[in-house]
C-alpha positions in Angstrom: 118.0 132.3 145.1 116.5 135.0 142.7 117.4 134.8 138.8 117.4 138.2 137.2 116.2 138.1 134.1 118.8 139.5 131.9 117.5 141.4 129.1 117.4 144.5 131.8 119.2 147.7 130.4 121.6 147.1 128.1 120.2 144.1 126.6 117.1 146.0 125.7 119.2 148.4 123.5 118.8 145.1 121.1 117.6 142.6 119.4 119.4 139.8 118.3 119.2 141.5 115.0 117.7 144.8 115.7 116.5 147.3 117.7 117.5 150.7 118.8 118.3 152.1 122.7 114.9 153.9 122.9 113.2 150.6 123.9 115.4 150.7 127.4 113.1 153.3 128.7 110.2 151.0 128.1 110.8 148.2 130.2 111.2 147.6 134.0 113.4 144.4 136.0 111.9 142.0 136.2 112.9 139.3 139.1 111.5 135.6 139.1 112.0 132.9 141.2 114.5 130.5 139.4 113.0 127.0 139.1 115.1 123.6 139.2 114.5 121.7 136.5 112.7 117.9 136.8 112.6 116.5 133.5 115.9 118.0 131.4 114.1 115.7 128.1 110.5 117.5 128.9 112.1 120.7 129.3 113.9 120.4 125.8 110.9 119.6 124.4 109.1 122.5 126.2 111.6 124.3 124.3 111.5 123.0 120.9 107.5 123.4 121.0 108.1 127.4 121.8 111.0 127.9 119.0 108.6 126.6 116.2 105.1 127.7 118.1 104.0 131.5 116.6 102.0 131.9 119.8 105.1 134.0 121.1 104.0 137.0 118.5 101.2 139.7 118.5 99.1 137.5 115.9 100.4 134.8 116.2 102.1 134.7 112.6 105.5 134.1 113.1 107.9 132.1 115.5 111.8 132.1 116.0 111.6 129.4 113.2 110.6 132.1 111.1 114.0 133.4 111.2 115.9 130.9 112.2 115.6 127.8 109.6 117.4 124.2 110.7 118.1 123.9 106.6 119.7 127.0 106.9 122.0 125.9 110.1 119.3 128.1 111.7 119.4 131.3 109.4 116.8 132.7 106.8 118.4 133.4 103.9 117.8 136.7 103.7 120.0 140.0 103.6 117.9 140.9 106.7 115.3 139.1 108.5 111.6 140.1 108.0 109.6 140.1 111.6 105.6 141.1 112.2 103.5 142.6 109.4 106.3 141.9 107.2 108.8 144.6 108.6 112.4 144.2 107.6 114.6 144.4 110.4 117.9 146.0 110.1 120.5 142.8 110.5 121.1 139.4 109.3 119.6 136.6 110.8 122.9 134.8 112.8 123.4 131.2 113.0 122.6 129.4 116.2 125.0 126.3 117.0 127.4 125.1 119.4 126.0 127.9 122.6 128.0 125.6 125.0 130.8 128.2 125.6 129.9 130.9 123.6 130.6 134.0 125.7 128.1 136.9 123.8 125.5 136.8 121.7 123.7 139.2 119.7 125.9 140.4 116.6 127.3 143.1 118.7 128.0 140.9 121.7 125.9 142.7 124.1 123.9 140.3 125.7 126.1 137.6 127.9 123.7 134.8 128.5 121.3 132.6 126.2 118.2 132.7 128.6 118.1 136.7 127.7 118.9 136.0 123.7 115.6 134.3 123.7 113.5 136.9 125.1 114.6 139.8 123.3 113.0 139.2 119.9 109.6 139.5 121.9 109.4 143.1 122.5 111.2 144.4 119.0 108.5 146.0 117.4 109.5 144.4 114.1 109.6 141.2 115.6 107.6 139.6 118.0 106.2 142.9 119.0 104.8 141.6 122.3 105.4 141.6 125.9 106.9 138.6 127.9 104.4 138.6 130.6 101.3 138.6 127.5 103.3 135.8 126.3 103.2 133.8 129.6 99.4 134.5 130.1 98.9 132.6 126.5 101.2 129.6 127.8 99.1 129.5 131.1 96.0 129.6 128.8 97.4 126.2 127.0 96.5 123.0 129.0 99.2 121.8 126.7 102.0 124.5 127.5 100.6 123.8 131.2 101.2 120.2 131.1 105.1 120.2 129.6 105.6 123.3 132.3 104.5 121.0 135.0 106.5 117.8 134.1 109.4 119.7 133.3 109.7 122.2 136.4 106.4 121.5 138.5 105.1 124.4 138.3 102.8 126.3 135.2 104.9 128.3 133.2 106.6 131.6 134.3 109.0 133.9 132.2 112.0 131.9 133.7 110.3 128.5 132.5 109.8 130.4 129.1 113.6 131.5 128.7 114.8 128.3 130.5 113.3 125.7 128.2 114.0 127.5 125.0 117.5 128.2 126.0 118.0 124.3 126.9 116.5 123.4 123.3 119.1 125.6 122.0 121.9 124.1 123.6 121.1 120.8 122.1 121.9 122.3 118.6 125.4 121.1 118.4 127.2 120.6 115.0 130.6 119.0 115.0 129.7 116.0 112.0 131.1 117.9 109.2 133.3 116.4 106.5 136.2 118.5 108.0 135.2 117.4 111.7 135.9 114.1 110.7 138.6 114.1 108.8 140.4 115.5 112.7 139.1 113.0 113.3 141.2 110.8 111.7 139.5 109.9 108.1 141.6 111.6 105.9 139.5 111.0 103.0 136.5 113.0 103.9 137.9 116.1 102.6 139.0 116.5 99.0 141.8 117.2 97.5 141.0 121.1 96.3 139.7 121.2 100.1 142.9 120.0 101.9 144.7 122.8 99.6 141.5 125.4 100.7 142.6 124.4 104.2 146.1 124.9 103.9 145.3 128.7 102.3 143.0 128.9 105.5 145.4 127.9 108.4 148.5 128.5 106.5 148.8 131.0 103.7 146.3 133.7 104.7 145.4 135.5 108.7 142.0 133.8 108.8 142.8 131.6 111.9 143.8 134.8 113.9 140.1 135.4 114.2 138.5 132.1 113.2 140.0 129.2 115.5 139.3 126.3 117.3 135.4 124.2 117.3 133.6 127.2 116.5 135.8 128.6 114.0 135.9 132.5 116.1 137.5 134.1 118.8 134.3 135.6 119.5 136.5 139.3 119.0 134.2 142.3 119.0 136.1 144.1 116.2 135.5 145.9 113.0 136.3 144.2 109.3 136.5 147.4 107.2 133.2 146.9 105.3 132.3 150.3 105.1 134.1 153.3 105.3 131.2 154.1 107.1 128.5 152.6 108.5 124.6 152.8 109.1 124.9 150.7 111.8 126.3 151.7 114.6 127.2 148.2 115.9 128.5 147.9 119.6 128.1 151.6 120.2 124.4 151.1 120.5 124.9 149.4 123.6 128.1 151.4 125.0 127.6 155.1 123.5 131.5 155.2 122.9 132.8 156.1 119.9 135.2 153.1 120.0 132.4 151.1 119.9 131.5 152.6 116.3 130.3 149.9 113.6 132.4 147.0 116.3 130.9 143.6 115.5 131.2 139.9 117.3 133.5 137.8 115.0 130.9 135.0 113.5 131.2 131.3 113.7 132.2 129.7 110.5 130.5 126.5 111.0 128.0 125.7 108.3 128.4 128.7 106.3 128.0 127.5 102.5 124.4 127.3 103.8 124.5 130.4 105.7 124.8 133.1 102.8 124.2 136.1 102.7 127.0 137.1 104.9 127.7 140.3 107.0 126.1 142.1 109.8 123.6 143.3 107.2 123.7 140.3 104.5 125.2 142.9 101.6 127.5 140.0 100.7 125.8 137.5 98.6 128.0 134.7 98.5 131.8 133.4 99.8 133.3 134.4 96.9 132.6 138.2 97.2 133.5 137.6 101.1 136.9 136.4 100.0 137.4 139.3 97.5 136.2 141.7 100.5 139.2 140.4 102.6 141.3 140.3 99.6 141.3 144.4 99.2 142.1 144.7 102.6 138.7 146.2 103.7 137.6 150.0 103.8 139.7 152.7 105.4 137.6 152.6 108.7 138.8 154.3 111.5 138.5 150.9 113.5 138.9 148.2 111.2 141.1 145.4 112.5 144.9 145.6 112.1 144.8 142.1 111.6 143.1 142.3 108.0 145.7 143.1 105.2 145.4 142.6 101.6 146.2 139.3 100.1 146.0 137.6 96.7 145.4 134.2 95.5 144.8 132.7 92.0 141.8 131.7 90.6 142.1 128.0 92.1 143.3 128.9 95.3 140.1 130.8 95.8 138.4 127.7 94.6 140.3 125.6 97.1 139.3 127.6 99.9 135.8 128.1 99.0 135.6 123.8 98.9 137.3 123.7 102.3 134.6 126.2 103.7 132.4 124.6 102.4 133.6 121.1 104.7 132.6 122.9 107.8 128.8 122.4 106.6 127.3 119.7 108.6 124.6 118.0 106.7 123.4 115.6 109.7 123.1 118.8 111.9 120.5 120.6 109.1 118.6 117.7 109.0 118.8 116.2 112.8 114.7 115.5 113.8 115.4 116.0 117.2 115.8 119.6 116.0 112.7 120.0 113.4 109.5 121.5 113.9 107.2 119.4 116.3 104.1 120.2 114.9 
């Protein structure tokens, strides 16, 4: 059986932040053997050692932790991430939680599976700036690297191995202790008052749920929120070249977001209270923007309330889980 690794075509257009469709004509297929896993534990902590280890970039100075913080539900904190030799990259640093069934990544939605996510950020020249096969010759080179490789797949590490182990680390990051998972789950005191009423607003009052449902709080919609009438990104049309695809998004997650600011594809929204006054105008006049999003006012309070209820969806034992903190 031959795995295809898929960051082929399209998914070289970007990164998971960045990147522009000139890089397609730079890179080749590139077919490996797929390797059953041995030791699913090993392999996750092949995994964990790559996300944190900077031995994926150039010099060596910076790893996916760089951008992707567990205090931060796996964000930076920044309006857009800063890669190699301290270049700013053009988006904002997504969260990564709950990939079980998550159907795109990438903040446009082009790439489909995980395995590819994680080897994008190596050949953005703001990034990682490397090349995957550099990359493997470095894990070969480490009688560590060599060793977890062995137990996890039997065999010394390969791009698959690589993109297999970091993908099954990621799939452990699973966040569903918040104060609002459990009070579905039945303990109706873990949310407060104020957020009960911010809840209400959410599912009731306003459209949010048309977009942001069920565990992961999106319908993972590719779709345009009117933040600009226009835009320097050119979002999904990178990847697709039609101009329906102008400045088109992925609908985000809402899980953990009091820790996730600053919001947007681009981070130009500092905190949830200028996102809620965004969505309260009714957006920009873009050509594309969503039918769904229509002006809306609430009182002072009610913004409070649903600011506290967002706020419940932040999972405190998931930003501070060991299993998912840096190994070294």
């Amino acid at each position: 059986m031959r795995f295809l690794i898929p960051y082929l075509t399209f998914l070289l257009i970007t990164n998971g932040i960045y990147s522009d469709k000139s890089n397609i004509k730079t890179w080749n297929t590139l077919t490996v053997q797929k390797v059953p896993i041995m030791d699913s534990l090993v392999a996750i902590e092949l995994g964990r050692h790559l996300f944190y280890d900077p031995i994926l970039s150039r010099d060596s100075s910076i790893s996916c932790s760089t951008c992707h913080q567990q205090q931060l539900a796996f964000t930076d904190g920044l309006k857009t991430s800063i890669g190699i030799k301290q270049q700013r990259v053009s988006r904002n640093s997504p969260t990564l939680v709950n990939f079980e069934n998550q159907p795109l990544f990438l903040l446009d939605g082009v790439n489909p599976s995980l395995q590819a996510q994680t080897l994008v950020p190596i050949q953005e020249h703001k990034e990682f700036d490397f090349h995957i096969l550099l990359v493997v010759e470095r894990l070969k080179n480490s009688a560590f690297y060599t060793l977890l490789s062995k137990k996890a797949y039997g065999i010394e590490p390969n791009e698959y191995i690589y993109a297999h182990s970091i993908a099954t680390f990621e799939k452990t990051f699973v966040s569903n202790k918040s104060p609002f998972d459990q009070y579905r789950q039945g303990d109706k005191n873990a949310l407060s008052e104020s957020q009960k009423r911010g809840m209400n607003i959410f599912t009731q009052k306003l459209y949010c749920t048309k977009c942001h449902f069920g565990n992961n709080f999106t319908n993972y919609s590719l779709t345009n929120n009117g933040l600009y009438e226009a835009y320097a990104d050119s979002g999904r049309m990178r990847l697709t070249e039609l101009e329906q695809d102008r400045a088109i998004f992925k609908t985000p997650t809402l899980r953990n977001i009091g820790v996730t600011a600053p919001y947007m594809h681009n981070g130009s929204l500092p905190t949830l209270q200028e996102v809620i006054e965004h969505y309260a105008t009714g957006g920009k006049n873009h050509k594309h923007k969503s039918e769904i999003i229509q002006p809306f006012t609430l009182t002072p309070k009610e913004k409070t309330d649903l600011i506290n209820f967002l706020h419940s969806l932040t999972d405190q034992t998931f930003i501070s889980n060991p299993d998912f903190s840096n190994p070294f």
